[in-house]
N, C-alpha and C positions, 0 to 999 in steps of 0.2 A: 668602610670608615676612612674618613679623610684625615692624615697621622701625617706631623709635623716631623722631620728628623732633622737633630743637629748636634753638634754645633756645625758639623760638616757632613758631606754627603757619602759615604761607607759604601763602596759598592757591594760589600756582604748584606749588609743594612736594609741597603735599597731593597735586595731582591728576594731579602726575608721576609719585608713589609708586601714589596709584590706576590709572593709565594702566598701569605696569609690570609690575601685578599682586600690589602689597603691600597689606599691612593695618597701618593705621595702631594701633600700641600703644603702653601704659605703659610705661616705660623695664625696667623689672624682666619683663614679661613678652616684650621685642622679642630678637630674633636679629640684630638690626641697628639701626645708628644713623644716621641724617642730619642734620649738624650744620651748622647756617648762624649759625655765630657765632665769636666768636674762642674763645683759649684761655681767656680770663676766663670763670669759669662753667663751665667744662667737667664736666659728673657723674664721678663713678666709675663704670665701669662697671662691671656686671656680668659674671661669665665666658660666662652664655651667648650675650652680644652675640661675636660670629663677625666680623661686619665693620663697619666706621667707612667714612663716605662723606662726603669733609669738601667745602663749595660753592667753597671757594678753589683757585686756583691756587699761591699761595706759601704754604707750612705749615711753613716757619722758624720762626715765633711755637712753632707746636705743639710741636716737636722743644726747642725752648727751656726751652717750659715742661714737657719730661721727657713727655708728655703719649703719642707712639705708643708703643707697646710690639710688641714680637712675640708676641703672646699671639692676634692678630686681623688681620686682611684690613686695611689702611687702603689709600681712595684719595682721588683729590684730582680737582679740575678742571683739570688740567695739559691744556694743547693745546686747549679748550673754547675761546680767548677768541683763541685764536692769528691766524684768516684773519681777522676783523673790527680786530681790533688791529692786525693788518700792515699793512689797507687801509687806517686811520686816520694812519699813521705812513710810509705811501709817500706819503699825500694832501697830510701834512705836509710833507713833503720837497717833492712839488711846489711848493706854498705859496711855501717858501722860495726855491728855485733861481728861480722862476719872478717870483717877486713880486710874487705876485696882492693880498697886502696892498698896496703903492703903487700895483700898475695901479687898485685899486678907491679910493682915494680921490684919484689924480689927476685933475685937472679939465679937464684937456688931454692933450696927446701933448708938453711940452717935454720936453727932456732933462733938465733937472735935475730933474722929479719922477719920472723911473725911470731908475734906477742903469743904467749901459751894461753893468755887468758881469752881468747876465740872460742866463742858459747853459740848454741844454736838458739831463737829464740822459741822454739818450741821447751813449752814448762818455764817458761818467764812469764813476766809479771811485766806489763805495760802500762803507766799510767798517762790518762789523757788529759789533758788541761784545759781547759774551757772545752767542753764537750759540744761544738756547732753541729753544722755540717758535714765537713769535715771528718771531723772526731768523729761522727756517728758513723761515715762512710767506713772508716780505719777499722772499726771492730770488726765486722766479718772477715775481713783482708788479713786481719789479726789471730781472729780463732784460727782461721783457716790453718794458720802456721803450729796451735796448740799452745797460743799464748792467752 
């Protein structure tokens, strides 16, 4: 497949499209597009580009700027970033509940430099807020801990 990449040229990019089995072309002569850029800048496409392959996970901006049509395939990095973001955002949570901030710059073991209210969150109660990706990834990462 002859696959457009822009707005610039990504040497990760490149040699994912190589890896895949494309051929990197001119936008006019590609079947396809990979876009790692926002909607600023976005070409016109061509009719015979067939499918749009955009590097983001939110394409809000896109739909905003009028930008997908049904004319073409589009897809997105939805669920790409999910299980590394989950683990980042349970670690956080640890962080907090746990409060490894204070344990690490306390210079002692007094009580007044770690809060007594430090809970484990095993037997809590987590609520998720817009349950995406994301949020889906978190649950297991969550039980796991007996929340």
């Amino acid at each position: 497949m002859r696959i457009h990449l822009g707005p610039e040229q990504n040497d990760h990019l490149v040699r994912a499209i190589a890896d895949g089995g494309g051929a990197l072309a001119d936008l006019d002569d590609a079947e396809a597009l990979v876009w790692d850029g926002g909607p600023d800048g976005f070409p016109d496409l061509p009719d015979r580009i067939r499918w749009v392959q955009l590097t983001y996970a939110g394409i809000e901006p896109f739909f905003r700027a009028g930008l997908i049509d049904g004319k073409r395939i589009w897809a997105n990095a939805s669920g790409v970033y999910a299980d590394n973001v989950a683990e980042y955002a349970v670690g956080g949570l640890l962080v907090g509940v746990r409060q490894f901030h204070s344990s690490l710059a306390a210079r002692g073991w007094r009580k007044d430099e770690i809060d007594p209210r430090v809970r484990p969150l095993h037997g809590s109660t987590v609520a998720i807020v817009g349950c995406g990706g994301i949020g889906r990834a978190m649950i297991p990462r969550l039980h796991a801990f007996g929340v």
